[in-house]
Phi, psi and omega in degrees: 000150185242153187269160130313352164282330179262332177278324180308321170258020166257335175254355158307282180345302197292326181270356198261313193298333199268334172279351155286342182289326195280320191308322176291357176267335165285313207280317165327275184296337178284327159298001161254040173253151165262123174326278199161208175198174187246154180225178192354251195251346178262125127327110191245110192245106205289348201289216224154303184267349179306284160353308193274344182282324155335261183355295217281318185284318146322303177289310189321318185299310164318318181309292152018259200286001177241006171102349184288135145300122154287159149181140192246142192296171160232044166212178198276330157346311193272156179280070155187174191250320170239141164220095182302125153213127182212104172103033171056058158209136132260190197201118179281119176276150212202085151276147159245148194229129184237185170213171164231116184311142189290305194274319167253006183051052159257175175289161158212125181218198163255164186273142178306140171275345166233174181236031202259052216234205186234300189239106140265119191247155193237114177280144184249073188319332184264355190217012146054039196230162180242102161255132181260140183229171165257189181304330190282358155106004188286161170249124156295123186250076163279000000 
């Protein structure tokens, strides 16, 4: 006959094993993600979502650094990315990670997965700059 006691460390046992199998499956993958590489002062981070958390982490830092309180959800859910508040207003952010083509100098970016934003800001990876636009497609003067 089994105790309770006995089921309790069979099934603690049974959990330690499968969370050290998943550390080691994090460990895995993270020695095949490619970081990037650095070329001058830009950072080049080939990962997508890495890229994107990059992006984000940035316009944050800007806001910031322009007076805004952030704060970012916490689940992957929500249709934004940011909620920018300064001056008893907020303002929801929508990042994006863009470029500006060399050759024909357009914006280039992926389309907002919603329409539920405010702001939309375009970290501009190759030129290591933020435009923030509105919906009508105007550039912001934040």
């Amino acid at each position: 006959m089994i105790s309770n006691v006995d089921k309790a460390v069979k099934i603690m046992k049974e959990t330690m094993k499968l969370k050290e199998e998943e550390r080691k499956l994090k460990q895995e993958r993270l020695k095949n993600v490619n970081w990037g590489r650095e070329r001058g002062n830009i950072i080049i981070i080939e990962d997508k979502r890495l890229m994107g958390q990059y992006s984000e982490l940035m316009v944050a830092s800007d806001l910031t650094l322009k007076g805004y309180e952030i704060f970012i959800p916490y689940n992957m859910r929500a249709p934004f990315d940011l909620i920018a508040y300064k001056k008893k207003k907020m303002k929801r952010i929508e990042v994006k990670t863009g470029y500006i083509n060399s050759e024909t100098f357009n914006l280039a970016f992926g389309p907002p997965t919603s329409d539920e934003w405010d702001i939309l800001a375009i970290y501009l990876k190759n030129h290591n700059k933020i435009i923030y636009m509105n919906k009508k497609n105007e550039i912001l003067d934040i």
